[in-house]
C-alpha positions as CSV (number, residue, x, y, z in Angstrom):
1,X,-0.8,-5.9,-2.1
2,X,1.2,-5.9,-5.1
3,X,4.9,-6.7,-4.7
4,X,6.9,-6.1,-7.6
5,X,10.3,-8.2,-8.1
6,X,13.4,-7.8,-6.3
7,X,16.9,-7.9,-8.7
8,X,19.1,-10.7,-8.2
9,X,21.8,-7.3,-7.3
10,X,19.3,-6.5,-4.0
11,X,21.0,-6.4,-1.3
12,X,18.2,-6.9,0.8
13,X,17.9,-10.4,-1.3
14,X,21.9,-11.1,-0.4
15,X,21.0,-10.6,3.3
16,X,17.5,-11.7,3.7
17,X,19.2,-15.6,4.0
18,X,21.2,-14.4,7.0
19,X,18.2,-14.7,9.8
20,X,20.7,-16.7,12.3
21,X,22.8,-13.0,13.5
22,X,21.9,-11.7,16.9
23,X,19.7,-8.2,16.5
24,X,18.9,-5.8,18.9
25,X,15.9,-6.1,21.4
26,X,14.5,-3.4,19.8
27,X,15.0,-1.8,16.9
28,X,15.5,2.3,16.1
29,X,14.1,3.2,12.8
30,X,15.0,7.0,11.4
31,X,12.4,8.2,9.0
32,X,13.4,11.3,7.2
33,X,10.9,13.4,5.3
34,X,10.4,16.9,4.1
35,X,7.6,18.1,5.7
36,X,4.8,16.8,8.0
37,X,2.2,18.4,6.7
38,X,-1.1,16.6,5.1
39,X,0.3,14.8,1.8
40,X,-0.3,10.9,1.6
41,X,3.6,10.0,1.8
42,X,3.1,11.8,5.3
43,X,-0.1,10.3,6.4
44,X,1.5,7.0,6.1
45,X,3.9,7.0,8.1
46,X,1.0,7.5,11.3
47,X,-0.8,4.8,9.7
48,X,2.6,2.3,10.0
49,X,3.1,3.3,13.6
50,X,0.0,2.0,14.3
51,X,0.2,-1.3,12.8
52,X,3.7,-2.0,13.0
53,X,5.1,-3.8,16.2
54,X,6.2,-1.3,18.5
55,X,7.4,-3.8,21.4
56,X,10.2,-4.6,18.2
57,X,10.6,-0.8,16.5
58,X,10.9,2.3,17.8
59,X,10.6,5.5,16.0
60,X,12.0,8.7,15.2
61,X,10.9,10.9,12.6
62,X,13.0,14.1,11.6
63,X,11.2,16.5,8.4
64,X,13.1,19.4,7.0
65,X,10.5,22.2,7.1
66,X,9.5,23.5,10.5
67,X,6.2,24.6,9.2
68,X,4.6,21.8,7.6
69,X,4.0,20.5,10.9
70,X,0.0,19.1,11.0
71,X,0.8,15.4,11.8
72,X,3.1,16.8,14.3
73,X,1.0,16.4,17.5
74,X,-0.6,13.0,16.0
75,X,2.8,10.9,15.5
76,X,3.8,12.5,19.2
77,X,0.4,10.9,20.7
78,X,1.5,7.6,19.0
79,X,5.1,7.9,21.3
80,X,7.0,8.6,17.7
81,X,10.2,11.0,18.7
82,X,9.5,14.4,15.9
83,X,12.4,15.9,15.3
84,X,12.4,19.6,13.1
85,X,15.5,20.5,10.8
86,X,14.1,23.7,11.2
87,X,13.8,24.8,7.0
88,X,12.0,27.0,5.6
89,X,13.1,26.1,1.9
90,X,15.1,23.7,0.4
91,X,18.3,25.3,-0.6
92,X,19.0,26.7,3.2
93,X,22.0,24.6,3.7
94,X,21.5,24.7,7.4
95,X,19.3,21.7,7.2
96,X,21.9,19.8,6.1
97,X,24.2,20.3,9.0
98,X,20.9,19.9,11.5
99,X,20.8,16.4,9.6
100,X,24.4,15.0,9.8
101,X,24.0,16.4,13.5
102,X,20.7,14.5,14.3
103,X,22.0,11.5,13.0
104,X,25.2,11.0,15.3
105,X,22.8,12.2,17.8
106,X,20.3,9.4,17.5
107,X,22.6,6.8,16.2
108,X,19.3,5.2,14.6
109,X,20.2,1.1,13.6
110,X,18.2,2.2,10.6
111,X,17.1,4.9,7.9
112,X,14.2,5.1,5.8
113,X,13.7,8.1,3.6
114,X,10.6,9.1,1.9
115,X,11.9,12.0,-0.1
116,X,14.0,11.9,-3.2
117,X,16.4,15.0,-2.5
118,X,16.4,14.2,1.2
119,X,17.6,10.7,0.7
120,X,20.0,12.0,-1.6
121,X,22.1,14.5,1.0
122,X,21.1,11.4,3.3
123,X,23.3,8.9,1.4
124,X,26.1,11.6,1.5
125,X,26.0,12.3,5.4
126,X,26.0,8.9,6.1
127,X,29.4,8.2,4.7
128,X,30.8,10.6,6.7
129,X,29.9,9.5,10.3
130,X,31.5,6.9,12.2
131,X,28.4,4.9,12.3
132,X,26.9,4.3,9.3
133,X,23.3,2.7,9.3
134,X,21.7,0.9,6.4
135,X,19.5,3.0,4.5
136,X,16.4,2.6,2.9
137,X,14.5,5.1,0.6
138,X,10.9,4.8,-0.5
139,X,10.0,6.6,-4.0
140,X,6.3,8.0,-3.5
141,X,5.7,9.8,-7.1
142,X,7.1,9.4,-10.3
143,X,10.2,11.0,-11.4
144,X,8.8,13.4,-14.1
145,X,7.1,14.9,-11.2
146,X,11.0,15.8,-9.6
147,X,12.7,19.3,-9.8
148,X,15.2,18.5,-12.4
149,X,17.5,19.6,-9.3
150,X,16.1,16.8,-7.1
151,X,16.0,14.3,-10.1
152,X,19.9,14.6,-10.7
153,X,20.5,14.5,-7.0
154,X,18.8,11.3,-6.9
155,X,20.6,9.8,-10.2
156,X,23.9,10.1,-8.7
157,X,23.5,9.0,-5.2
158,X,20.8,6.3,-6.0
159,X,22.9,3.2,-5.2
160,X,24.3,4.2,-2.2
161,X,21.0,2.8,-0.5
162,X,21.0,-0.3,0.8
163,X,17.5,-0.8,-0.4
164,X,15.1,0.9,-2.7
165,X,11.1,0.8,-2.6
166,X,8.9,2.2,-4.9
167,X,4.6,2.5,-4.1
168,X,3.9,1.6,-7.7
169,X,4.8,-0.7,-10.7
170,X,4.0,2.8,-12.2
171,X,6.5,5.1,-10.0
172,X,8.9,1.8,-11.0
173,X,8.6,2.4,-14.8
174,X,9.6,6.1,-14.2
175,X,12.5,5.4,-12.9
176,X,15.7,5.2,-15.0
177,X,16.1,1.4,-16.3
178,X,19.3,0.6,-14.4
179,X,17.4,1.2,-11.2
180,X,14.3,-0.8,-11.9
181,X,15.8,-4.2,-11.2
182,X,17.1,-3.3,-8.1
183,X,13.6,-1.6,-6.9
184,X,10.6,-3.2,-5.0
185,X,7.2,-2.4,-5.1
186,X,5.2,-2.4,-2.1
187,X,1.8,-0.6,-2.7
188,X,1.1,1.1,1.1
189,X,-2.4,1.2,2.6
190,X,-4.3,2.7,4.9
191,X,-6.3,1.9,8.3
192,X,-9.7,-0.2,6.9
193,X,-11.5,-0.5,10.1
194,X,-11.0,2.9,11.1
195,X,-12.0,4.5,8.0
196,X,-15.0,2.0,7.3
197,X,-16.4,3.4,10.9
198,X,-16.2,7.1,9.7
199,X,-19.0,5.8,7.2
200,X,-22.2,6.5,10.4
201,X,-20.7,10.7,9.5
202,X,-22.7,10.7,6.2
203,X,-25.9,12.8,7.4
204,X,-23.8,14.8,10.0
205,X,-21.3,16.2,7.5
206,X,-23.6,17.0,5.1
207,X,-25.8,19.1,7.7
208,X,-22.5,20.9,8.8
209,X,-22.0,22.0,5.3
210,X,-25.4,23.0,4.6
211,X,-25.4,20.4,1.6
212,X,-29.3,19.2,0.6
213,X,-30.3,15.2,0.6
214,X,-30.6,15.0,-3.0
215,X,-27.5,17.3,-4.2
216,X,-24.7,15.0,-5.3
217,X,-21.2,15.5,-3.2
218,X,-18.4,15.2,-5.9
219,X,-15.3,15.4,-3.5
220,X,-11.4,15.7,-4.5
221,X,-8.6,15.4,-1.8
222,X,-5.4,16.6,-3.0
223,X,-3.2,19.4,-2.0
224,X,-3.0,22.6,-3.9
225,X,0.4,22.1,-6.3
226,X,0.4,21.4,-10.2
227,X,0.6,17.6,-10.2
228,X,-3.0,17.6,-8.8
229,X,-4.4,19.2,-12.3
230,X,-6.8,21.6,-10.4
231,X,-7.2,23.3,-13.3
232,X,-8.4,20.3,-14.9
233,X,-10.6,19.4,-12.5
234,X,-12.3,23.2,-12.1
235,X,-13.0,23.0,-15.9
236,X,-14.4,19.9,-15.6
237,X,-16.6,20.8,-12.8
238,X,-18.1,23.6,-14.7
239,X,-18.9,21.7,-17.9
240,X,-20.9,19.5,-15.0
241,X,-22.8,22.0,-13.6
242,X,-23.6,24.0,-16.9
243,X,-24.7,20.3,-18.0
244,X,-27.4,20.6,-15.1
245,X,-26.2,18.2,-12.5
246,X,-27.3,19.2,-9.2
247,X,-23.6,19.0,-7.5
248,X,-21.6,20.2,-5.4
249,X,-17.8,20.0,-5.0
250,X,-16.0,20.0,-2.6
251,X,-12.0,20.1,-2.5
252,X,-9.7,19.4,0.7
253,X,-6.3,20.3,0.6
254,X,-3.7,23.4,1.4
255,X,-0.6,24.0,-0.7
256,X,1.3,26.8,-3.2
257,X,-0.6,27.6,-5.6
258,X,-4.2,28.8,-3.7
259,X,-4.2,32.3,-4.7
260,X,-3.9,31.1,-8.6
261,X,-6.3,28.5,-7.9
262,X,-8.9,31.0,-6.4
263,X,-8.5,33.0,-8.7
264,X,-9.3,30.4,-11.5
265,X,-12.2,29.6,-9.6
266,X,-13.5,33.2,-9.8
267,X,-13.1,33.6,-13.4
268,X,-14.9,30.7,-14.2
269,X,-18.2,31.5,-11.5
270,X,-18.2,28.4,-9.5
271,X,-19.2,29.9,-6.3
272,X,-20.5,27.8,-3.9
273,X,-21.0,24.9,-6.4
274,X,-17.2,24.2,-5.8
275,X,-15.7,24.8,-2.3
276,X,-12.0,25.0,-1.6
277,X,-12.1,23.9,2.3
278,X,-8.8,24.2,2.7
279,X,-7.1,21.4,5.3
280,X,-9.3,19.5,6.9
281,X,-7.7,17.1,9.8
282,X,-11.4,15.3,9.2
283,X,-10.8,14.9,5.2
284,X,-12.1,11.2,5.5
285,X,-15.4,12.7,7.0
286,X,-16.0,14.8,4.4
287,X,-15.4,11.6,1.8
288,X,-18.0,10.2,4.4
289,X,-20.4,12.4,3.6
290,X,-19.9,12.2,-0.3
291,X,-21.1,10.1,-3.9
292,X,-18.5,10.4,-5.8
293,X,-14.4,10.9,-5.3
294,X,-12.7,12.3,-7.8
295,X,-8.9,13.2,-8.7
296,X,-7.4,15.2,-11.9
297,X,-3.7,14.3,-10.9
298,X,-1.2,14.7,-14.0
299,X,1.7,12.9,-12.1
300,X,1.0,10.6,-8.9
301,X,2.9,7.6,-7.1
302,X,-0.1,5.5,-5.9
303,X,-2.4,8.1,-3.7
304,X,-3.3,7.5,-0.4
305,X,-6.4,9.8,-0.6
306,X,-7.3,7.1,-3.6
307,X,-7.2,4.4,-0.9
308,X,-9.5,5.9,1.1
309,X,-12.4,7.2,-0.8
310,X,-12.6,3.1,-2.2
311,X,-12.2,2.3,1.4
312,X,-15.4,4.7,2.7
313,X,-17.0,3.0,-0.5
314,X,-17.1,6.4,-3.2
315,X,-16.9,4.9,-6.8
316,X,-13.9,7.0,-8.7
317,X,-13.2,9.5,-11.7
318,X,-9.5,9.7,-11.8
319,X,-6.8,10.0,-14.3
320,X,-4.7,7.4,-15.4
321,X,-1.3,8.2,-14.0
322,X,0.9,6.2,-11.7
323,X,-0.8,3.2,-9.6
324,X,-4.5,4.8,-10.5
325,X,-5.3,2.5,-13.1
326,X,-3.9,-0.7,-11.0
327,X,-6.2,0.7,-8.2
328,X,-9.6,0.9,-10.0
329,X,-10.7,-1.0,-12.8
330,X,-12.0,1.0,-15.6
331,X,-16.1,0.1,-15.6
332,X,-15.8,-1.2,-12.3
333,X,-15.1,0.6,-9.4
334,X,-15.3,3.9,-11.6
335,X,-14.0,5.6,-14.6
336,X,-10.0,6.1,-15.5
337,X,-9.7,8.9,-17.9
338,X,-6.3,9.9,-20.1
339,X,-4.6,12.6,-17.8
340,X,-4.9,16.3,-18.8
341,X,-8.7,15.8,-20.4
342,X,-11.5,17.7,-18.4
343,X,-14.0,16.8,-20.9
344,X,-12.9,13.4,-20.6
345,X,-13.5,13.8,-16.7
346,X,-16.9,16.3,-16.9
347,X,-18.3,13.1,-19.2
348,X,-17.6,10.4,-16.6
349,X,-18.8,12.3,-13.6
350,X,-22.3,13.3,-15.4
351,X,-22.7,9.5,-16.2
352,X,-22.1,8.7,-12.1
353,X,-24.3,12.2,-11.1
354,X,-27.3,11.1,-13.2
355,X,-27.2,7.2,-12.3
356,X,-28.2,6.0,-8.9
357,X,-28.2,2.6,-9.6
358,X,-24.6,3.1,-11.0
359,X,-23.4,5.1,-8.1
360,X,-24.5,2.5,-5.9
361,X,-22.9,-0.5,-8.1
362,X,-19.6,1.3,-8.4
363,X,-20.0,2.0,-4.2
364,X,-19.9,-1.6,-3.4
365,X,-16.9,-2.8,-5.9
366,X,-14.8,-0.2,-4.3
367,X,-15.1,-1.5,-0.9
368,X,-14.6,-4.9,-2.2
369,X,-11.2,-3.4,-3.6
370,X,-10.4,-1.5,-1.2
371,X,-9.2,-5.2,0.8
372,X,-6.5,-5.4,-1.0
373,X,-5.0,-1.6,0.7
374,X,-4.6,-2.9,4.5
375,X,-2.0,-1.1,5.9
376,X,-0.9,-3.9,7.9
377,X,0.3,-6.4,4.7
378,X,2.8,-3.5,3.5
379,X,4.0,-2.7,7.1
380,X,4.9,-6.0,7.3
381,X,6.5,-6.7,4.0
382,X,8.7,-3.3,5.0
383,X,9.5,-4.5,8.6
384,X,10.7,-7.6,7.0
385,X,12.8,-6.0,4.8
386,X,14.5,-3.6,8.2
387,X,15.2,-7.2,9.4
388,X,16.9,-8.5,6.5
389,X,19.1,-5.5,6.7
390,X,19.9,-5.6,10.2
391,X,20.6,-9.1,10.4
């Protein structure tokens, strides 16, 4: 894990000294997010509740959106409180009240955020309550990928947190300078053991999806919004299969822009050569059953899905934005290309489709890497940081 420095303004460095005050026997953390639906920033908040220490945290989760609701049932299973604002877009205002209410409801000892304009209105309601926790906010992507709505929102209200995290030295850069020195990075994880025992699904998955023993599985998981560069990566994938390569893709993930993205994939004849699968609660299966993992992102914060395919052992094509390139080592666990290139991307995925002996290389570096990505190192860099608050 990568921890980036800590301003001598943090406050979490002011307070970290102060171990000797008496804290609670157990301690309620309020995560806030937008939705609960399948996006990495989501995802890891199941993967902390199972390795963070539950006999000294409890928690709560409230999202915004009633109906991104898919890790719903798993964070309820895990004893996590789920809480609904009840949105069904961002500018309903009753959300906002539902908030300020929750919150003097739970009386949480402390807040973490992991949305930018949620932690914004969060900052602002919790200077209006009697009881007024610390807060903490966690930035998962960079900020050119913000509404310029939510970017401003974010701007003003910034240092009203009493602690700001970022998942990459690259979401850190993005941020305006006078907020970098007073910004952590703490690049999350994910569950090693469980994912590495997924790998025994190879041959099933492949015989569910009716894909032959010697077709090469080149598989992207990313939601369907712009930062993911799907057209990128559909123009790519037909420059590789009019090269010849006997491949198929296969893409997991839900979101906006399907209709657009369908269409595109019409126009340019992919058929059954690229498969949109939708959401798949199983997504690490499917990277289980494939060579090669591959992401076209034009704006990302440090992606989970990333963590994962080097964890199941998949060498990587994947552009160079946000903690990508810290991630995989270009030659090494797999190619980095410039962002917004699909030739740039069809090249390095015919290299990987043609070479066996490449594929297999690249396969073994990225589970070597992929050490560096347990879960339980950033939990417990965070947890310390709750502590230091508290105390």
């Amino acid at each position: 894990m990568r921890v980036g420095r800590v301003g001598h303004t943090s406050k979490v460095a002011l307070l970290g000294a102060r171990q000797t005050d008496v804290l609670p026997d157990r301690v309620s953390v309020q995560w806030l997010i937008k939705g609960l639906g399948a996006g990495g920033a989501e995802q890891l908040l199941l993967s902390t509740v199972r390795s963070a220490d539950r006999d000294r945290f409890r928690f709560l989760v409230a999202h915004v959106f009633d109906h991104k609701d898919q890790l719903v049932a798993p964070l309820l299973a895990e004893g996590v409180t789920v809480t609904s604002l009840g949105a069904r877009r961002t500018l309903d205002p009753r959300w906002v009240l539902a908030l300020r209410r929750h919150i003097r409801r739970a009386t949480p000892d402390l807040i973490h955020v992991h949305s930018p304009l949620v932690a914004a209105v969060t900052r602002l309601i919790v200077r209006t309550i009697r009881h007024r926790p610390p807060v903490v906010t966690t930035e998962h992507n960079t900020w050119a990928a913000y509404g310029r709505l939510t970017r401003l929102a974010n701007h003003l209200t910034f240092r009203l947190d009493d602690a700001h995290l970022a998942v990459s030295e690259g979401v850190r850069r993005s941020m305006p300078p006078a907020f970098r020195d007073i910004t952590e990075v703490i690049v999350h994880g994910v569950e090693l053991d469980s994912i590495a025992a997924q790998r025994t699904e190879r041959e099933k998955v492949r015989l569910e999806l009716g894909i032959g023993p010697e077709q090469i599985v080149i598989c992207t998981v990313a939601n369907l919004r712009w930062h993911k560069g799907y057209p990128d990566l559909m123009a790519a994938a037909k420059m590789v299969i009019d090269n010849g390569c006997d491949v198929v893709f296969l893409a997991v993930g839900q979101g906006p822009l399907e209709a657009e993205i369908r269409s595109r994939h019409q126009e340019l004849g992919l058929g059954q050569q690229f498969r949109l699968l939708g959401y798949r609660a199983d997504a690490i299966r499917v990277l289980a059953g494939s060579d090669i993992f591959v992401l076209a992102s034009l704006e990302e914060g440090y992606p989970i899905a990333l963590m994962e395919a080097l964890a199941i052992g998949l060498p990587v094509v994947a552009t160079a934005v946000g903690g990508v390139p810290d991630a995989v080592r270009n030659g090494v666990e797999g190619f980095v290309v410039d962002r917004a290139d699909p030739r740039g991307l069809a090249e390095a995925l015919i290299v990987l489709a043609k070479s066996q002996e490449l594929r297999s290389s690249m396969a073994s570096a990225a589970e070597a890497r992929a050490r560096q990505f347990d879960i339980s190192r950033a939990v417990r860099r965070t947890t310390e940081i709750y502590e230091a608050l508290l105390s």
